[in-house]
Each structure stands twice: as C-alpha cells, then as structure tokens.
PDB file of N, H, CA, C and O in Angstrom:
ATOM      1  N   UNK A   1      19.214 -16.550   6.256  1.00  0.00           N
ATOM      2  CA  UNK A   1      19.381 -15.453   7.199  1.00  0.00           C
ATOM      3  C   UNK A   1      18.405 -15.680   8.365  1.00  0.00           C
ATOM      4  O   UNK A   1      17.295 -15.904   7.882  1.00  0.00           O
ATOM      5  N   UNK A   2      18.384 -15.703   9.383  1.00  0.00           N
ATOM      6  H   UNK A   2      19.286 -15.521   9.775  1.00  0.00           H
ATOM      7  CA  UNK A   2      18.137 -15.729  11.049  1.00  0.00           C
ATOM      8  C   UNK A   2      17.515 -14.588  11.503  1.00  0.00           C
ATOM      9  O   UNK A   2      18.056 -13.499  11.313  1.00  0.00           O
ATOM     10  N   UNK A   3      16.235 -14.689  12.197  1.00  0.00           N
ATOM     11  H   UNK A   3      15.795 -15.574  12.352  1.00  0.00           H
ATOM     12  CA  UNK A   3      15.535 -13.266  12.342  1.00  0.00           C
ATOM     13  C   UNK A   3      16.759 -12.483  13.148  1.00  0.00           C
ATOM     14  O   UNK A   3      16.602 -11.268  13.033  1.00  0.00           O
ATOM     15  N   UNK A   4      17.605 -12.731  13.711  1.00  0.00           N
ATOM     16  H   UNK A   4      17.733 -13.719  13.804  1.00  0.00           H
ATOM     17  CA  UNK A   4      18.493 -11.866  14.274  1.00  0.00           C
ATOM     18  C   UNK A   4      18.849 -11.381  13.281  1.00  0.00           C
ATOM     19  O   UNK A   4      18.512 -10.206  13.422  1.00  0.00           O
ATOM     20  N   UNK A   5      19.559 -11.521  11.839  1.00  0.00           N
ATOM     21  H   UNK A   5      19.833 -12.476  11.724  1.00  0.00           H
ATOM     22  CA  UNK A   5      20.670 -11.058  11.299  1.00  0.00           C
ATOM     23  C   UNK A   5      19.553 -10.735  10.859  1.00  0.00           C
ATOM     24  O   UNK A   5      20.122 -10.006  10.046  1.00  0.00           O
ATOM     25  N   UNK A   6      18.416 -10.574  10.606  1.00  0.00           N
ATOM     26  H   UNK A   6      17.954 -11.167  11.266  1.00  0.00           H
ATOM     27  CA  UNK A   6      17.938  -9.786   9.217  1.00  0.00           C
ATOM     28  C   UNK A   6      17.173  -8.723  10.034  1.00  0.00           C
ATOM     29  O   UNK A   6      16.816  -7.793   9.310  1.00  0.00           O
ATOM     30  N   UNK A   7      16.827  -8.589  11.283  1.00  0.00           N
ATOM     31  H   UNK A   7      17.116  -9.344  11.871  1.00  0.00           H
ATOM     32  CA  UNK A   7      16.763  -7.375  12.198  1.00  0.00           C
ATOM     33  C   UNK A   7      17.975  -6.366  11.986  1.00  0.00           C
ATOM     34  O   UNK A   7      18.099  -5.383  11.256  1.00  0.00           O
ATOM     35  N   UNK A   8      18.753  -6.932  12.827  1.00  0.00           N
ATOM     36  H   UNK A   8      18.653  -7.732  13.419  1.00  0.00           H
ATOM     37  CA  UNK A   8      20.325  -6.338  12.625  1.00  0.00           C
ATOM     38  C   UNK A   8      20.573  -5.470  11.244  1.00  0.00           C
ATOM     39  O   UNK A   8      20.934  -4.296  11.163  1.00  0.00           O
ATOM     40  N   UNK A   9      20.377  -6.074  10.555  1.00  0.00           N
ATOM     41  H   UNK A   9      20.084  -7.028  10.621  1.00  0.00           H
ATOM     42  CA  UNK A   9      20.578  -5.791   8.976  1.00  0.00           C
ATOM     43  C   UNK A   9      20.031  -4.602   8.877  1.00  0.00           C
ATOM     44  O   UNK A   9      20.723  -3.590   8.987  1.00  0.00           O
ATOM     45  N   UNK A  10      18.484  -4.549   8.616  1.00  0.00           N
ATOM     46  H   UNK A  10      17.922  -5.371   8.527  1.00  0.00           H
ATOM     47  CA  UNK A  10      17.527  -3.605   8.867  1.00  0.00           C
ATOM     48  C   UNK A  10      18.325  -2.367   9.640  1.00  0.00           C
ATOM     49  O   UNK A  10      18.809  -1.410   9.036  1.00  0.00           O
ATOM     50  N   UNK A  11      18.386  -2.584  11.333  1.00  0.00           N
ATOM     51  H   UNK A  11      17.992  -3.361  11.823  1.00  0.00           H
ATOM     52  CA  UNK A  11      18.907  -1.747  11.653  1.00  0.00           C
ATOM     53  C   UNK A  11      19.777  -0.880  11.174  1.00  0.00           C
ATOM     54  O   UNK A  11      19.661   0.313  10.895  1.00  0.00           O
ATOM     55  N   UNK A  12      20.772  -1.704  11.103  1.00  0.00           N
ATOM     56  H   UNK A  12      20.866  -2.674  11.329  1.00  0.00           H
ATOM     57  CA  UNK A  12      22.105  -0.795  10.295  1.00  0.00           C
ATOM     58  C   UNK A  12      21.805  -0.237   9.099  1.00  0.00           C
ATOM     59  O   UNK A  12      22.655   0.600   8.796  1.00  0.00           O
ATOM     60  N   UNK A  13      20.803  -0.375   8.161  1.00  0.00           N
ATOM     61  H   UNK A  13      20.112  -1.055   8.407  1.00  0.00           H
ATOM     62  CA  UNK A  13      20.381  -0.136   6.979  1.00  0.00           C
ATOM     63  C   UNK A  13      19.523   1.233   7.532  1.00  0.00           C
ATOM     64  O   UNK A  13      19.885   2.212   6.880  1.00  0.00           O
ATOM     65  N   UNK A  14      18.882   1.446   8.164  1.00  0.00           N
ATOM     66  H   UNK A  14      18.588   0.650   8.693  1.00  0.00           H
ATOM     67  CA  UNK A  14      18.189   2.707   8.922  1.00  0.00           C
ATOM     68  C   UNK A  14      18.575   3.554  10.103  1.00  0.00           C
ATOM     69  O   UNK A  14      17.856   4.255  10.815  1.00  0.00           O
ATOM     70  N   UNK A  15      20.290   3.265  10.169  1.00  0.00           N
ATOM     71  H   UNK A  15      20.874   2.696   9.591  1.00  0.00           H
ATOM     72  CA  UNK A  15      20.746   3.662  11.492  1.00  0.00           C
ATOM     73  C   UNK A  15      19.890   3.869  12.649  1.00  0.00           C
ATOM     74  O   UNK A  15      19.740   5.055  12.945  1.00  0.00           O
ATOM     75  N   UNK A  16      19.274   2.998  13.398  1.00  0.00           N
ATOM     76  H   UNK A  16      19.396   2.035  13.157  1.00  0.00           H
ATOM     77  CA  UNK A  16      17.808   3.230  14.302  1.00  0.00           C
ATOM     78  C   UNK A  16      19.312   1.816  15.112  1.00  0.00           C
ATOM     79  O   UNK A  16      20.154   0.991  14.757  1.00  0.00           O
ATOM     80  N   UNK A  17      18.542   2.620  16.639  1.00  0.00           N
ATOM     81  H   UNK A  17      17.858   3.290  16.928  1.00  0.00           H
ATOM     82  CA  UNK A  17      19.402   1.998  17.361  1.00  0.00           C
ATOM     83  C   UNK A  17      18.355   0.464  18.086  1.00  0.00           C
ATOM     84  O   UNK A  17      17.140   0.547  18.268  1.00  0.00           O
ATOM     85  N   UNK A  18      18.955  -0.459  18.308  1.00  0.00           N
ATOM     86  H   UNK A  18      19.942  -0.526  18.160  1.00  0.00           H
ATOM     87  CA  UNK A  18      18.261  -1.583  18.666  1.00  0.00           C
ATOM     88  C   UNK A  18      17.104  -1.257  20.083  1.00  0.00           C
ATOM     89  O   UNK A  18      15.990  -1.757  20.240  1.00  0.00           O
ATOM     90  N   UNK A  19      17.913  -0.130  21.099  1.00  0.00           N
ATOM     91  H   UNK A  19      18.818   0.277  20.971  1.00  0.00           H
ATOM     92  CA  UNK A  19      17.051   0.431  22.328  1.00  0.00           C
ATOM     93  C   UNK A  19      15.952   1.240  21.613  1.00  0.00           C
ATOM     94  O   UNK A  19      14.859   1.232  22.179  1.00  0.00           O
ATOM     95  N   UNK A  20      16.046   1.874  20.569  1.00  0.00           N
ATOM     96  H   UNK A  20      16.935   1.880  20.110  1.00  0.00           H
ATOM     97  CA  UNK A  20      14.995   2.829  19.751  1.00  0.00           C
ATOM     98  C   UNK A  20      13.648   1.612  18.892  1.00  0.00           C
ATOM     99  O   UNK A  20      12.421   1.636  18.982  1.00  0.00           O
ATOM    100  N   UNK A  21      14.451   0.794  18.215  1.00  0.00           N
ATOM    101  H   UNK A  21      15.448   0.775  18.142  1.00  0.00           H
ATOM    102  CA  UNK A  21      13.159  -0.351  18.117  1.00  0.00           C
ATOM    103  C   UNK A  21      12.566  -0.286  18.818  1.00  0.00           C
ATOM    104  O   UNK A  21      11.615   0.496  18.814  1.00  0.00           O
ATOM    105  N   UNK A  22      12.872  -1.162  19.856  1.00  0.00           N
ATOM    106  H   UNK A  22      13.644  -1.797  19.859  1.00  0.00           H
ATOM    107  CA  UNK A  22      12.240  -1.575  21.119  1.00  0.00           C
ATOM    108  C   UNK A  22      11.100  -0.781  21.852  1.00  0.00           C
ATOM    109  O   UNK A  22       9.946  -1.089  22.149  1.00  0.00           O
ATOM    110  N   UNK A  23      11.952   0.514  22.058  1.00  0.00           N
ATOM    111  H   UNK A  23      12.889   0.765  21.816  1.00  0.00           H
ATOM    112  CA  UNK A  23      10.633   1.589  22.327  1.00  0.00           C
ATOM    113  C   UNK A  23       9.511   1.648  21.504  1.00  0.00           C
ATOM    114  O   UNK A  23       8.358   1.748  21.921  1.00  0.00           O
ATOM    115  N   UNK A  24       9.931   1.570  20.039  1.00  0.00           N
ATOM    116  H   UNK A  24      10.868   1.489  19.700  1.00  0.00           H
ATOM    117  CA  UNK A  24       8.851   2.327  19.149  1.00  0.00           C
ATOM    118  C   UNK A  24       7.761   0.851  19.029  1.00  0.00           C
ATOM    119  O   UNK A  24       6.563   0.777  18.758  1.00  0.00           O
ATOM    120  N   UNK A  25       8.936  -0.379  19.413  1.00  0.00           N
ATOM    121  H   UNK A  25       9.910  -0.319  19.633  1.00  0.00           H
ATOM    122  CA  UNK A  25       7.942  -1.526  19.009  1.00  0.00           C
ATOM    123  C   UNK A  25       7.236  -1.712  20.769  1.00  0.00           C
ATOM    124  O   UNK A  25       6.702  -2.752  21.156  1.00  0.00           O
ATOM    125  N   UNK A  26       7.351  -0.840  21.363  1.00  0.00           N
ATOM    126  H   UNK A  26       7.784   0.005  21.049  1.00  0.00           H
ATOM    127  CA  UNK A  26       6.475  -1.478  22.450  1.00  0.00           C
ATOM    128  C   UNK A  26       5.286  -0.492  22.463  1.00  0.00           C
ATOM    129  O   UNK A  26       4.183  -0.721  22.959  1.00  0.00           O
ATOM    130  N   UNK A  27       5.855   1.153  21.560  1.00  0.00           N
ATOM    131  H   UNK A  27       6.751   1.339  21.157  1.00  0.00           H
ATOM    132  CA  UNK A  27       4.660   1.908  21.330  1.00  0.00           C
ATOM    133  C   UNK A  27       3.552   0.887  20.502  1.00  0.00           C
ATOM    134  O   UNK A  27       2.455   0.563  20.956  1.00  0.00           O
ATOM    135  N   UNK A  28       4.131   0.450  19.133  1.00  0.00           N
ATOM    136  H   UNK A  28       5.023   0.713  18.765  1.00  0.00           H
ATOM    137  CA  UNK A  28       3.378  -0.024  18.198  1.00  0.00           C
ATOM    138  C   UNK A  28       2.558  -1.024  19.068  1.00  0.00           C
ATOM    139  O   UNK A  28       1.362  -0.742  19.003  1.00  0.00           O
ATOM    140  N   UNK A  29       2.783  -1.966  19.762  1.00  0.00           N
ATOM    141  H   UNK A  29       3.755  -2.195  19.815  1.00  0.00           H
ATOM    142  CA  UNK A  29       2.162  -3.246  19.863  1.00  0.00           C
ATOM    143  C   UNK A  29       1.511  -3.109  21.536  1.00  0.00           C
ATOM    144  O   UNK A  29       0.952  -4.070  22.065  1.00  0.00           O
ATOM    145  N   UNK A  30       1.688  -1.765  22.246  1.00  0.00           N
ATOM    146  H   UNK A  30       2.143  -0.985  21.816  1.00  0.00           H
ATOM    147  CA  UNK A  30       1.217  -1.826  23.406  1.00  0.00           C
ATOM    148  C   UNK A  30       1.530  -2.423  24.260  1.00  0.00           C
ATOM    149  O   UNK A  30       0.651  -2.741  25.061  1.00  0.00           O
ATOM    150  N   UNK A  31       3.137  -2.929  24.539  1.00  0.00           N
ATOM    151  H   UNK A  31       3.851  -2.671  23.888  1.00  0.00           H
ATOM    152  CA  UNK A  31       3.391  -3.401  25.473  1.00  0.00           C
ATOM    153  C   UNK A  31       4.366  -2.766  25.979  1.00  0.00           C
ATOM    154  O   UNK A  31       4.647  -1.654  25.534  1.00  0.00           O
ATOM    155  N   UNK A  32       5.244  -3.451  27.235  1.00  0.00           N
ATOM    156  H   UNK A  32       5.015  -4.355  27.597  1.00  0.00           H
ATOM    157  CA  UNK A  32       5.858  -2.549  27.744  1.00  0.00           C
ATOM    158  C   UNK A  32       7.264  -3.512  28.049  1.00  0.00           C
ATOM    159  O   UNK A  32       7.568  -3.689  29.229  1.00  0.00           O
ATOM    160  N   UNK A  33       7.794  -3.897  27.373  1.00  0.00           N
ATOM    161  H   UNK A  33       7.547  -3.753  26.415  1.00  0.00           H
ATOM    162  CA  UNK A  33       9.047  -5.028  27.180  1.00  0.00           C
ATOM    163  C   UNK A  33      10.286  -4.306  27.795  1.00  0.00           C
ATOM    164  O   UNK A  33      10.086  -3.166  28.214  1.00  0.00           O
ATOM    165  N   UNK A  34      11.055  -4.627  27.860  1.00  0.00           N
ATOM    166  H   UNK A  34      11.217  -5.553  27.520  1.00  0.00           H
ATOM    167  CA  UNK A  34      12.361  -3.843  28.423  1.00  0.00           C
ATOM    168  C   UNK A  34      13.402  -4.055  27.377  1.00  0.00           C
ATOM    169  O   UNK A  34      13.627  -5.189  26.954  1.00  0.00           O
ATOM    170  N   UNK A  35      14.099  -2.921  26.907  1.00  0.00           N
ATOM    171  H   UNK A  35      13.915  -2.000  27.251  1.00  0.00           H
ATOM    172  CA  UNK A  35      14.787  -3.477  25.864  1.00  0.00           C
ATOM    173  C   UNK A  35      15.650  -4.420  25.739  1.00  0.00           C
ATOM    174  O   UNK A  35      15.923  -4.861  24.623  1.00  0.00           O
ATOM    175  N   UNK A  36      16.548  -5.150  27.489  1.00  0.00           N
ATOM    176  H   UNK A  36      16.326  -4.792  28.396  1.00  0.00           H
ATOM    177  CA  UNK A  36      17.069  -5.940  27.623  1.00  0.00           C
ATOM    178  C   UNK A  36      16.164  -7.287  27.121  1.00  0.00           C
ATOM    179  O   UNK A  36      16.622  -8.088  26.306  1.00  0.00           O
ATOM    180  N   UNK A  37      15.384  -7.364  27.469  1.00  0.00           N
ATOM    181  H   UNK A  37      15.012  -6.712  28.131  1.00  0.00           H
ATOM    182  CA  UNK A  37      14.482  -9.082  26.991  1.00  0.00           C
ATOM    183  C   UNK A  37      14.113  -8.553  25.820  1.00  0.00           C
ATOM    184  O   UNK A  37      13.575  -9.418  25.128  1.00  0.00           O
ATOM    185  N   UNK A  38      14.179  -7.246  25.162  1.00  0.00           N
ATOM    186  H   UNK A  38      14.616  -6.543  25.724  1.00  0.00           H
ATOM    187  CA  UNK A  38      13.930  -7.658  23.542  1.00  0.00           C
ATOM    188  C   UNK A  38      15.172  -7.991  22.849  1.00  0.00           C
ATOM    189  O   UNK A  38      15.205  -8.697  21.841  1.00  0.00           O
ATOM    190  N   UNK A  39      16.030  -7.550  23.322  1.00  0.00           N
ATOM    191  H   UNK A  39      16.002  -6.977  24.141  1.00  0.00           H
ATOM    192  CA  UNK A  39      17.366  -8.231  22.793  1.00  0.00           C
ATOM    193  C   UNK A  39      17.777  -9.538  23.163  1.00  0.00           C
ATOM    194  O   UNK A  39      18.384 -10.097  22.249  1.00  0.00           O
ATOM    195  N   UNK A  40      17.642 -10.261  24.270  1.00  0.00           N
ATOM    196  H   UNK A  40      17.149  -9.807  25.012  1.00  0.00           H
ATOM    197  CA  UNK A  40      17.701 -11.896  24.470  1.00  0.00           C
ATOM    198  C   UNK A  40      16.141 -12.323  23.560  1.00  0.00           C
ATOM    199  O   UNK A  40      15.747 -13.473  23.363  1.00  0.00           O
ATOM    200  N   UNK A  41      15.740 -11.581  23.299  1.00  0.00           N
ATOM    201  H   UNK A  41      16.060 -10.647  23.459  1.00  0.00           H
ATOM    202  CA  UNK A  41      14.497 -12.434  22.337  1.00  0.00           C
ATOM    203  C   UNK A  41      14.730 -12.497  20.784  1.00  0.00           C
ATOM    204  O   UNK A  41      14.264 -13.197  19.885  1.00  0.00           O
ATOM    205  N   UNK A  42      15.502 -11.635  20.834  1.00  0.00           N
ATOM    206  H   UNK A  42      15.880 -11.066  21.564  1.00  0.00           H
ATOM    207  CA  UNK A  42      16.098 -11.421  19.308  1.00  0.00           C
ATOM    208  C   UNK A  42      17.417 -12.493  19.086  1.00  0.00           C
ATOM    209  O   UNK A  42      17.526 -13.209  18.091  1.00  0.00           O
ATOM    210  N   UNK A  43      18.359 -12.456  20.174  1.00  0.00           N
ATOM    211  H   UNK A  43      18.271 -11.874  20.982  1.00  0.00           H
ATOM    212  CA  UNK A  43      19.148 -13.498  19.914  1.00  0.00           C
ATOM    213  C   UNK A  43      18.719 -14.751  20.416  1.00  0.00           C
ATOM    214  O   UNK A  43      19.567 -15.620  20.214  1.00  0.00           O
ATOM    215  N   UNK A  44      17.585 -15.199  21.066  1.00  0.00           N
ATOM    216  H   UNK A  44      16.896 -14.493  21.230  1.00  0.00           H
ATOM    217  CA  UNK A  44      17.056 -16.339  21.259  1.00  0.00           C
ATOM    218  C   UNK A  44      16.220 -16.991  19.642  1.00  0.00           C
ATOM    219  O   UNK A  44      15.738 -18.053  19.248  1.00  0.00           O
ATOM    220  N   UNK A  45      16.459 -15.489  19.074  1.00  0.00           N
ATOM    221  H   UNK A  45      16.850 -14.627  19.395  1.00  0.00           H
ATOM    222  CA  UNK A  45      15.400 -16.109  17.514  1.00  0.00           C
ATOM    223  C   UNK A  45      14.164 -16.324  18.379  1.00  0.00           C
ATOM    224  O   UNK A  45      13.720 -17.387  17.945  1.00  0.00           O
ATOM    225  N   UNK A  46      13.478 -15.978  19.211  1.00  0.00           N
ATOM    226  H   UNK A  46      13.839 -15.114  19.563  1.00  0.00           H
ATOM    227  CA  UNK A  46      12.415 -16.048  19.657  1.00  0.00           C
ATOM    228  C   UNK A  46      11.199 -14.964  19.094  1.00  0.00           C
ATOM    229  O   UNK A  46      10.466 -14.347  19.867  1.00  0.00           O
ATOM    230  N   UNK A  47      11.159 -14.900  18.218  1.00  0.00           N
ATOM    231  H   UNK A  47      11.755 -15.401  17.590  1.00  0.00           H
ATOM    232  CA  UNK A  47       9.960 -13.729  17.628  1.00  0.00           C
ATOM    233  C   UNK A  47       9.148 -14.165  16.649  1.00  0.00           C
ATOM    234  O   UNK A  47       9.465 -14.831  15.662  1.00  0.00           O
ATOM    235  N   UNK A  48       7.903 -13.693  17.016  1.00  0.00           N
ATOM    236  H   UNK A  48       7.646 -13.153  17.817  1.00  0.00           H
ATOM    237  CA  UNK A  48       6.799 -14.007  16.122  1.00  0.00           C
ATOM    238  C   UNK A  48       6.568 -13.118  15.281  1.00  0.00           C
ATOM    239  O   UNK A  48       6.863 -11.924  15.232  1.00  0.00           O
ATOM    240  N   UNK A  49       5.631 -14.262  14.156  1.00  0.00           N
ATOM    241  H   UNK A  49       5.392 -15.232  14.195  1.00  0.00           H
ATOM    242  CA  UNK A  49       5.304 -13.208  13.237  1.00  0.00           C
ATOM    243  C   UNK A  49       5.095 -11.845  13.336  1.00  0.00           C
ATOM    244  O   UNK A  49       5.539 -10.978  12.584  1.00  0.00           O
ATOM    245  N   UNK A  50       4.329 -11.695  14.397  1.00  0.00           N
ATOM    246  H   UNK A  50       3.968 -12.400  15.008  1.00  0.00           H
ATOM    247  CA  UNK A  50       3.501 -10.608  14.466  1.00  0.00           C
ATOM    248  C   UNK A  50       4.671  -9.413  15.112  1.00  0.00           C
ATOM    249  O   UNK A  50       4.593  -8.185  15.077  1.00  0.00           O
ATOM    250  N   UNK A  51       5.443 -10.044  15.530  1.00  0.00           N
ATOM    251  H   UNK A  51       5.505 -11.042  15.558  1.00  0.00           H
ATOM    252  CA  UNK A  51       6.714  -9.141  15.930  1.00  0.00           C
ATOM    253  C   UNK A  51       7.721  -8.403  14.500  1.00  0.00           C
ATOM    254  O   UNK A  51       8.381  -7.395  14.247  1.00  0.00           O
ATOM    255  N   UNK A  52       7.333  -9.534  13.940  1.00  0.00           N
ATOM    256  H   UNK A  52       6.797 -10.353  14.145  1.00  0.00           H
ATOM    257  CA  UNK A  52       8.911  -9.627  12.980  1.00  0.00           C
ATOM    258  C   UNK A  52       8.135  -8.465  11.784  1.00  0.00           C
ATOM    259  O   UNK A  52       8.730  -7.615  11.121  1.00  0.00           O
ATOM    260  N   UNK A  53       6.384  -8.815  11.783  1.00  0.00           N
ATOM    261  H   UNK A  53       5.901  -9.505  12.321  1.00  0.00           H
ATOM    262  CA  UNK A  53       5.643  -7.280  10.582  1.00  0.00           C
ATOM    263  C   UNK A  53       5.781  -6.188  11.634  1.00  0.00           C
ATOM    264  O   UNK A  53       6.242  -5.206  11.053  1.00  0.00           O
ATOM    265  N   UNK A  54       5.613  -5.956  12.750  1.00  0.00           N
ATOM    266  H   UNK A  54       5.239  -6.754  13.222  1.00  0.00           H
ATOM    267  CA  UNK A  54       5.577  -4.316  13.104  1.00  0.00           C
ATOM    268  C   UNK A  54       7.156  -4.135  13.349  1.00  0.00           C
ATOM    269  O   UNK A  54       7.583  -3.055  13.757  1.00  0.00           O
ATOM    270  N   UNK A  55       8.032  -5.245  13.084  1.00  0.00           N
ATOM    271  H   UNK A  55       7.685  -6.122  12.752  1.00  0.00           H
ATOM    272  CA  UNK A  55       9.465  -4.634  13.561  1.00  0.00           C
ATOM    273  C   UNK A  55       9.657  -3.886  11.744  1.00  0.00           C
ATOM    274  O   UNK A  55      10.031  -2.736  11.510  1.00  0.00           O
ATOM    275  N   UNK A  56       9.307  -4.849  10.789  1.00  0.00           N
ATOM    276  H   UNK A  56       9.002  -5.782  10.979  1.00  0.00           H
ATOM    277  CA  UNK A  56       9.268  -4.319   9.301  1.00  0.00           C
ATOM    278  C   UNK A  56       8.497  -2.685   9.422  1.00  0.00           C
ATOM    279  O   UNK A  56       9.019  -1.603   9.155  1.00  0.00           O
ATOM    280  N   UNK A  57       7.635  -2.854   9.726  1.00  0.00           N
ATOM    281  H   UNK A  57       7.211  -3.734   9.942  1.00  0.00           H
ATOM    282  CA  UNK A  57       6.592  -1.969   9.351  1.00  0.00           C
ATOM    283  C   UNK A  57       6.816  -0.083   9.831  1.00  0.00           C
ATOM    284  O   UNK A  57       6.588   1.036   9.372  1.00  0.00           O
ATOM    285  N   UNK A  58       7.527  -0.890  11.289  1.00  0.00           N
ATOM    286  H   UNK A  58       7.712  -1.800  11.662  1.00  0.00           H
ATOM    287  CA  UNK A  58       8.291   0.434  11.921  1.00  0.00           C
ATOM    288  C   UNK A  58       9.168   1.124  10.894  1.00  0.00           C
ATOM    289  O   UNK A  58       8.916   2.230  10.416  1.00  0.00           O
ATOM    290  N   UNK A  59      10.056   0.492  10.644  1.00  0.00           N
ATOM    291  H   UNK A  59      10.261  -0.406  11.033  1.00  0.00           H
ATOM    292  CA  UNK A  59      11.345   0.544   9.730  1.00  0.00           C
ATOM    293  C   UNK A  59      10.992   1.085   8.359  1.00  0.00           C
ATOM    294  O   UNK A  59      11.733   1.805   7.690  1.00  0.00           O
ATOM    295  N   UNK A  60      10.092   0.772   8.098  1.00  0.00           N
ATOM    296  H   UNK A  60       9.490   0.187   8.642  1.00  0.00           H
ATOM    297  CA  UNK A  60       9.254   1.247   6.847  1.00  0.00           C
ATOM    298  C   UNK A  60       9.775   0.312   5.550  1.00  0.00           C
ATOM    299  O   UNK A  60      10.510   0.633   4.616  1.00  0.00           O
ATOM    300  N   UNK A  61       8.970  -1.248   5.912  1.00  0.00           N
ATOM    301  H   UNK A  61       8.373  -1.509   6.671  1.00  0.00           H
ATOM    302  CA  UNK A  61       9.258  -2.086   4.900  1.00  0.00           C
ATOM    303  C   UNK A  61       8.122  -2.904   4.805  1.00  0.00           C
ATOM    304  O   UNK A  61       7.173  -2.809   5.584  1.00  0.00           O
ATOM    305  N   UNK A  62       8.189  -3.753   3.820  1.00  0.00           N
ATOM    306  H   UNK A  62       8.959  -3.830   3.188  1.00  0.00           H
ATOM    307  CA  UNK A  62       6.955  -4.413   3.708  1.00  0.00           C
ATOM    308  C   UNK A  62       7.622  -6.065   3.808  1.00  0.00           C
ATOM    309  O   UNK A  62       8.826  -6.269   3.651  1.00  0.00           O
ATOM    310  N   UNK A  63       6.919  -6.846   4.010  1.00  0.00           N
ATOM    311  H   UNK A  63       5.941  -6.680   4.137  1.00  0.00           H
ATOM    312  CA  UNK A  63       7.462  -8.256   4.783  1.00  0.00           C
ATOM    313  C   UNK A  63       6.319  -9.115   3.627  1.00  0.00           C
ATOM    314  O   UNK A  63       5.133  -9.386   3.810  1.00  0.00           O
ATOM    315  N   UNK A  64       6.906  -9.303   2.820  1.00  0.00           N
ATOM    316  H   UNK A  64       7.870  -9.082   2.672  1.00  0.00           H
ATOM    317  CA  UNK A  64       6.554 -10.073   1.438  1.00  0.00           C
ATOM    318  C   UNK A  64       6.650 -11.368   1.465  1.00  0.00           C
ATOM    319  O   UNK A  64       7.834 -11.702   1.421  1.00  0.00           O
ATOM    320  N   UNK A  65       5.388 -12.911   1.557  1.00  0.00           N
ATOM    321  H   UNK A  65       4.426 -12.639   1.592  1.00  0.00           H
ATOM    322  CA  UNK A  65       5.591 -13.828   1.274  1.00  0.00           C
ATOM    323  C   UNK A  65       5.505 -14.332  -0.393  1.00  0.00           C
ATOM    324  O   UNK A  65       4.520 -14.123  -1.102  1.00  0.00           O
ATOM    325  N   UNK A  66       6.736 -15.025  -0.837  1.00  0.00           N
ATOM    326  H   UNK A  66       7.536 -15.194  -0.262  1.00  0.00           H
ATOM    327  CA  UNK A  66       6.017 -15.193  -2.600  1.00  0.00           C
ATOM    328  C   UNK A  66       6.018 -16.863  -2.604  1.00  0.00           C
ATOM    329  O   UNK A  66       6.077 -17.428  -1.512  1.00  0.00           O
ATOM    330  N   UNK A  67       5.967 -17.486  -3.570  1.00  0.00           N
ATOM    331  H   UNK A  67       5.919 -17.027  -4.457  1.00  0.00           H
ATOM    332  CA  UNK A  67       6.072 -18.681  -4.020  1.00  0.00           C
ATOM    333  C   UNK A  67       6.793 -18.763  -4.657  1.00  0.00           C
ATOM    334  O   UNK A  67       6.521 -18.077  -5.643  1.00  0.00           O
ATOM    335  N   UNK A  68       7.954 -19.377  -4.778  1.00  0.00           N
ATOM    336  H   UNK A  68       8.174 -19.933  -3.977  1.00  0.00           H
ATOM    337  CA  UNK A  68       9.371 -19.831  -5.659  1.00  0.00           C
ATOM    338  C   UNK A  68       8.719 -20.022  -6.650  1.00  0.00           C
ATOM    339  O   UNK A  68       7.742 -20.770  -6.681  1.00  0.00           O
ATOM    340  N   UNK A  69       9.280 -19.200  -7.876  1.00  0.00           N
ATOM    341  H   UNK A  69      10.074 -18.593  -7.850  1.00  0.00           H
ATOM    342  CA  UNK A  69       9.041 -19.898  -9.629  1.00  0.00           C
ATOM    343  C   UNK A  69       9.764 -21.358  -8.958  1.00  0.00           C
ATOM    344  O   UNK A  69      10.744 -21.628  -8.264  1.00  0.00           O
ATOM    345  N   UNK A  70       8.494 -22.193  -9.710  1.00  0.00           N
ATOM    346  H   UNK A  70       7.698 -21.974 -10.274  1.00  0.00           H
ATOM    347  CA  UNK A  70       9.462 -23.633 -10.402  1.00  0.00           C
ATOM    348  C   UNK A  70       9.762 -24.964  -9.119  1.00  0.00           C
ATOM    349  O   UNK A  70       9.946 -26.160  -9.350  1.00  0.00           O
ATOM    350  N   UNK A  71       9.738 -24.447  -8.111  1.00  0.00           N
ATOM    351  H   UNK A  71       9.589 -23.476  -7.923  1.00  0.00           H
ATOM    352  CA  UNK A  71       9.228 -25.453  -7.036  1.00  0.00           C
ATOM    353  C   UNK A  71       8.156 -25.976  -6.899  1.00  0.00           C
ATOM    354  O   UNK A  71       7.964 -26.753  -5.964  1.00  0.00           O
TER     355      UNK A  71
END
C-alpha cells in the first residue's frame, strides 16, 4: 500500500475530508500549506515521516513499526 492509498484509506475510514486534513495538519505542524500542494504531495508520494505520524496522529491512530516474526 502507497502513502496515498493508505491516507485515502484512513480518510474514508474517519469520513474527514482531504481539505479538513490539511487544515488540521497545517494547525498540527505550524505551517501554512495550501491544500492544493498537499494533495499533489500526497499523490506525488512525497511525504515524510514526520508528515505521515501527525497525519496518523490527527486521525487518532498510532503508526507502529514491528519486526517480521521469522525474517
């Protein structure tokens, strides 16, 4: 899954509209993005970590790294 589709996902899973992210993630992180370039950044797959925990965190999820049993 592609940080787009698993944004997307999210979304639709919290009915929160992609322009409503955007706001709340430019409250969270102090910037002032336009929701148009957060959406070419989302389908550019252009997002960083640090984007991809307060886009979780907004949403009210936790962004879990584990280690594969057995690899």
């Amino acid at each position: 899954m592609t940080d787009y589709q698993l944004v997307k996902f999210l979304l639709n899973k919290e009915y929160v509209l992609q322009k409503d992210l955007s706001d709340k993630l430019n409250e969270y992180l102090g910037k002032n993005t336009k929701p148009a370039n957060f959406s070419a950044k989302l389908k550019r797959e252009y997002l960083t970590f640090k984007d991809l925990k307060a886009i979780c965190d907004i949403l009210g999820y936790d962004l879990i790294i584990e280690k594969r049993v057995g690899k």
